[in-house]
C-alpha positions as CSV (number, residue, x, y, z in Angstrom):
1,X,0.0,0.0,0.0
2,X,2.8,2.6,0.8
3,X,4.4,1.7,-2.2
4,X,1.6,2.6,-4.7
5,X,1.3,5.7,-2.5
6,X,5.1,6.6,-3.2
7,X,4.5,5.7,-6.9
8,X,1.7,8.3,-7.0
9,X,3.3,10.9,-5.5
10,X,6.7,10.4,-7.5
11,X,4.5,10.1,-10.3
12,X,2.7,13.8,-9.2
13,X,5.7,15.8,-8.5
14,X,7.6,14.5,-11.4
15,X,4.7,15.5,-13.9
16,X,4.4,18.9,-12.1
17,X,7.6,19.8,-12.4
18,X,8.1,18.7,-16.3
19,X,4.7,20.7,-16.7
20,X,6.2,23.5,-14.6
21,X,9.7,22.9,-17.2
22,X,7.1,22.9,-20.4
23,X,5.9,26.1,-19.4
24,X,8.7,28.1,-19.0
25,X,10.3,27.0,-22.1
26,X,7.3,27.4,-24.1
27,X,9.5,27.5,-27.5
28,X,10.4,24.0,-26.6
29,X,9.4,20.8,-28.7
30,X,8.9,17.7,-26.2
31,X,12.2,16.1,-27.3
32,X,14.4,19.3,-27.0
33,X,12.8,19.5,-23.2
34,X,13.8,16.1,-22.5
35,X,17.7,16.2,-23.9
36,X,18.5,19.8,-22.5
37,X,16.4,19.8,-19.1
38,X,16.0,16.4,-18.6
39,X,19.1,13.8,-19.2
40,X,18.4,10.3,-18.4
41,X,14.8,11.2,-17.9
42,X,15.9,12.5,-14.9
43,X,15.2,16.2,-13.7
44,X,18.7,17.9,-12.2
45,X,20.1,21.3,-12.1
46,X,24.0,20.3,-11.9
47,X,24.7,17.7,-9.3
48,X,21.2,18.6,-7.4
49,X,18.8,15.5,-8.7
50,X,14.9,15.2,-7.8
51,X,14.1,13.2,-4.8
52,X,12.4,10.7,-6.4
53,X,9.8,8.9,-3.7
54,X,9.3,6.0,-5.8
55,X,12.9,4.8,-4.8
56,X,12.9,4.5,-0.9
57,X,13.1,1.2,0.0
58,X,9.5,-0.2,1.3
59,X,10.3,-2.8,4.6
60,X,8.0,-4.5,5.8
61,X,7.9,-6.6,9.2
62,X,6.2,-9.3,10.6
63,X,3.5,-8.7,13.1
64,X,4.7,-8.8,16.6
65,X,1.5,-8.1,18.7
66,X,2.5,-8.3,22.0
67,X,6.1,-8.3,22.1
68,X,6.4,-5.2,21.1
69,X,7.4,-3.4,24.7
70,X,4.4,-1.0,26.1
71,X,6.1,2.5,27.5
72,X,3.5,2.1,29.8
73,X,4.3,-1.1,31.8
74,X,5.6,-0.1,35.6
75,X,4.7,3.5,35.2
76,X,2.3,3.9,38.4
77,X,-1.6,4.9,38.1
78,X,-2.2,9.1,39.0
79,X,-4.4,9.1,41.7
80,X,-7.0,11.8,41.8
């Protein structure tokens, strides 16, 4: 599930920022775009590349239920 969501939102900011690209090189043909601003597919100003979400590593465990520790064990009740 938290995969799909970092595929949409790389997916979203990537589009927005080729759309944002697009615009302010209006003169631009798709193809000039892509080799000039975008090398690799990829969209970097110099050594400064896109975080791309799509790339973090999704882990997932196995359930643990109650051996997990609570912070709450041994802490004494308030008394009112």
């Amino acid at each position: 599930m938290c995969s799909a969501t970092f595929g949409y939102l790389d997916n979203f900011a990537w589009w927005r920022v080729v759309g944002w690209l697009r615009k302010r090189h209006p003169g631009l043909n798709w193809g000039t775009v892509e080799r000039r601003l975008m090398p690799g597919w990829q969209v970097k100003d110099g050594d400064t590349v896109m975080f791309r979400p799509l790339d973090v590593p999704v882990t997932r465990y196995l359930y643990r239920g109650t051996q997990i520790p609570s912070p709450w064990e041994g802490v004494p009740a308030e008394t009112a």
